[in-house]
N, C-alpha and C positions, 0 to 999 in steps of 0.2 A: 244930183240927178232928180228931175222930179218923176212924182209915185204917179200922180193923176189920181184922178177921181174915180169914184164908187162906180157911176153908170158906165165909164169908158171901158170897164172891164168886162161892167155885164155884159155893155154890146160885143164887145170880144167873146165875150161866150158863145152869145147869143150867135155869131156871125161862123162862130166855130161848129156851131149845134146843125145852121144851117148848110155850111160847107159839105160836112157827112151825109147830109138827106140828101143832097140831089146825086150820089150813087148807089142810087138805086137797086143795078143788077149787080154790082158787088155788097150791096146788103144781105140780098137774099143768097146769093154765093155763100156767104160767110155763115146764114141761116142754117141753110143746108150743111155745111162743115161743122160747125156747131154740134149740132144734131146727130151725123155719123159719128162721130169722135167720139158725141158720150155715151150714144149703144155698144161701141166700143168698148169704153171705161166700164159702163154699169155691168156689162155681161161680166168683163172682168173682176170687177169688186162680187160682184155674186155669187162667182166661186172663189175666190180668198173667201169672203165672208160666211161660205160654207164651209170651211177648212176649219177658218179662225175665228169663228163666232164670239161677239165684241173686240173683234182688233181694234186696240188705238181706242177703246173705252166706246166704240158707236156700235149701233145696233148693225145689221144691215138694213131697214131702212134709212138710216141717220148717213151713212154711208153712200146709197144712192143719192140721196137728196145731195150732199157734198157733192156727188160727180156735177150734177144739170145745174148746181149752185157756179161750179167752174166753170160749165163750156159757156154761162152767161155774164161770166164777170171776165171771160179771156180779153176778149175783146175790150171791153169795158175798160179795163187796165192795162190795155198793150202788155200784156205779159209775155206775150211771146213775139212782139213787135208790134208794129202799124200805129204809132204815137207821133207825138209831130218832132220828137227826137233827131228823126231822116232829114225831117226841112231842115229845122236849125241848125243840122252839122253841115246842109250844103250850104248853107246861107253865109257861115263859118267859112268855109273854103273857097266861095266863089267870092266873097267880099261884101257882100251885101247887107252885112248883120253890121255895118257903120251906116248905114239906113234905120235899121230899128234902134241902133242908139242914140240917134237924132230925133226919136219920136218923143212927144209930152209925156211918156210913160217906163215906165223901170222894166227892163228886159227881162225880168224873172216874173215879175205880176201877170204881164202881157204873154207868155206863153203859158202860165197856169190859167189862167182864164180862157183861153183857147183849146188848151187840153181836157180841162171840167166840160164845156161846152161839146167838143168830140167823143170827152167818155157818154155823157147822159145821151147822147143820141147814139150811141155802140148799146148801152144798155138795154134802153129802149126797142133800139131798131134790129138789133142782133141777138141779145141777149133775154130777152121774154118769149119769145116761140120756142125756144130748145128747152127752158126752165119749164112751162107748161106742159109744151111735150111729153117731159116727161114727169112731171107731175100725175099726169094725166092716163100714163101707161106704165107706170112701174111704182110699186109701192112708197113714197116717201113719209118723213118726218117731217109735217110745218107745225108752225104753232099756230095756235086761233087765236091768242090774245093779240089785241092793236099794240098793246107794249111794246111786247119781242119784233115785232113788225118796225115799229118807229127806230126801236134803238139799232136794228140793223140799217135801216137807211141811216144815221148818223154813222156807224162802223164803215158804212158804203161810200159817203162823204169823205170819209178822213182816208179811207183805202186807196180814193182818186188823190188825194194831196201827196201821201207818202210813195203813191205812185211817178207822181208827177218828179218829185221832185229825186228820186231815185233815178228814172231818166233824164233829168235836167242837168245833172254830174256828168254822165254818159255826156251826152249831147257837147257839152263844155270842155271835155278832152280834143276835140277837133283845133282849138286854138293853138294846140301845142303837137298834134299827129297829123302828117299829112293825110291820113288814112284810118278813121273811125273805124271802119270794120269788123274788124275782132274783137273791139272792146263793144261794137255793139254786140256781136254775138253772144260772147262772152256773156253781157250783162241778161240776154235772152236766157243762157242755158241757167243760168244762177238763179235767174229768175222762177223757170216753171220748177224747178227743183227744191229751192227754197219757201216758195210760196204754198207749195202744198196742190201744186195742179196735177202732177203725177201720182203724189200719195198724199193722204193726210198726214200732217208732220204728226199728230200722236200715234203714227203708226214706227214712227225714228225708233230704235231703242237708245238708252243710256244716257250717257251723253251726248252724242250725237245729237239726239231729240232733243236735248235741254239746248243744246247750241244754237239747233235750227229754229226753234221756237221762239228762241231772247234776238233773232235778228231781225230786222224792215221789213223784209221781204213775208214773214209774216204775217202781216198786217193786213197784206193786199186779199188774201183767198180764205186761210184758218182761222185767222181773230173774226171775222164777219160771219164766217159760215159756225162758228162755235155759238157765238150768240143768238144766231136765228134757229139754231141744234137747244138751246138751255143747258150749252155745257161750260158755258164761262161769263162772269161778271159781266154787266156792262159796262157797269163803270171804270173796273178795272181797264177793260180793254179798251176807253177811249184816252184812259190816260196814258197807257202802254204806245198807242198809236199816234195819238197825238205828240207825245217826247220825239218818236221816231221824227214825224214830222217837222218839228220846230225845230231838231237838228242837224234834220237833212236843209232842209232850207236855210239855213242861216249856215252851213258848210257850202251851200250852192251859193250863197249872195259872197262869200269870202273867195272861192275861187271864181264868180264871174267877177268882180273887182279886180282879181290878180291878172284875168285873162283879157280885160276892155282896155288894163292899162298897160299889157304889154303891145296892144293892137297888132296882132299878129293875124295876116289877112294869108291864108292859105290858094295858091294859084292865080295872084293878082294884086 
């Protein structure tokens, strides 16, 4: 199968970046939800964090900042859905995905370039108003060095890949289920839970915490938000996230191999 070239992907991106801007009134929909959710969250962390002053090792501002860090990375990561997962299981079902494997390009590059392209305009287009917001009206923790600023946008980068490719599994069980549904859910609930979108995983005790921490899902919300906090390595955490990545992906390129050559075409 051929990979294709460098620019067919960006324009994939690129083409993906642009697919999400022209919804407009569901951007700002999302804006809006964004936003409620984390007056929500922050009211709520602001009494825990009056109870338990430094839970989970954050101040409460470090704390807040984690909440408006999440309602703009939700989106951003389909963590709680809206990725192109929904397309490529129906594409799966309806038969159509023996179309994209006729294309000059490898079916796992060509959906991560189109998903990078859909996160950076979620980020953008969804995700920087609710972050300001509430920047702007509740006390947080940013840093002022360009550093800590730059090494989260690379945690941010690798957050979309280990994202991506975490639903790219998901997505690839349709080859073999008539019916996606519950495994996508499934991978939702697993997801806001594991990621740290309901609590910050150093808030886990025991084990537990050491569990939830050593898994992928990690990567997406706590590894990023800890580095732009100054509560954990950079470096470490691009290695931690990057492994995630290069195993998710090379488990996704082994089961879509099992799955194109079994060509199992669901309702047709």
């Amino acid at each position: 199968m051929r990979v294709g070239s460098g620019r067919l992907y960006v324009a994939v991106a690129a083409g993906g970046f642009r697919r999400y801007a022209t919804y407009r009134a569901a951007t700002a929909a999302g804006v809006f939800t964004n936003t409620v959710f984390g007056l929500i969250l922050v009211y709520t962390y602001l009494a825990l964090w009056d109870e338990k002053p430094q839970l989970g090792g954050y101040d409460q501002a470090q704390a807040v900042t984690f909440v408006w860090l999440g309602q703009a990375l939700l989106a951003a990561l389909a963590i709680g859905g809206g990725g192109f997962e929904d397309e490529l299981m129906e594409r799966i079902r309806s038969g159509d995905v023996a179309v994209d494997l006729y294309r000059p390009a490898d079916l796992q590059l060509w959906w991560l370039a189109a998903d990078v392209g859909r996160a950076l305009f979620q980020l953008l287009g969804r995700g920087v108003v609710p972050f300001v917001f509430g920047s702007l009206f509740f006390p947080v923790a940013l840093p002022r060095e360009v550093s800590v600023w730059a090494a989260f946008l690379v945690t941010l980068l690798l957050a979309m890949v280990v994202g991506f490719a975490l639903r790219f599994l998901v997505a690839l069980s349709a080859f073999w289920l008539l019916d996606g549904t519950g495994v996508t859910q499934m991978a939702w609930l697993v997801g806001m839970f594991c990621s740290g979108m309901l609590l910050p995983l150093n808030v886990f005790p025991g084990a537990l915490g050491e569990v939830v921490r050593a898994l992928p899902w990690s990567s997406l919300l706590q590894a990023p938000a800890d580095v732009l906090l100054g509560e954990a390595d950079p470096l470490g955490t691009y290695l931690f996230q990057a492994s995630w990545a290069v195993a998710l992906l090379a488990l996704g390129r082994l089961v879509q191999s099992a799955a194109t050559r079994r060509v199992v075409v669901q309702g047709g």
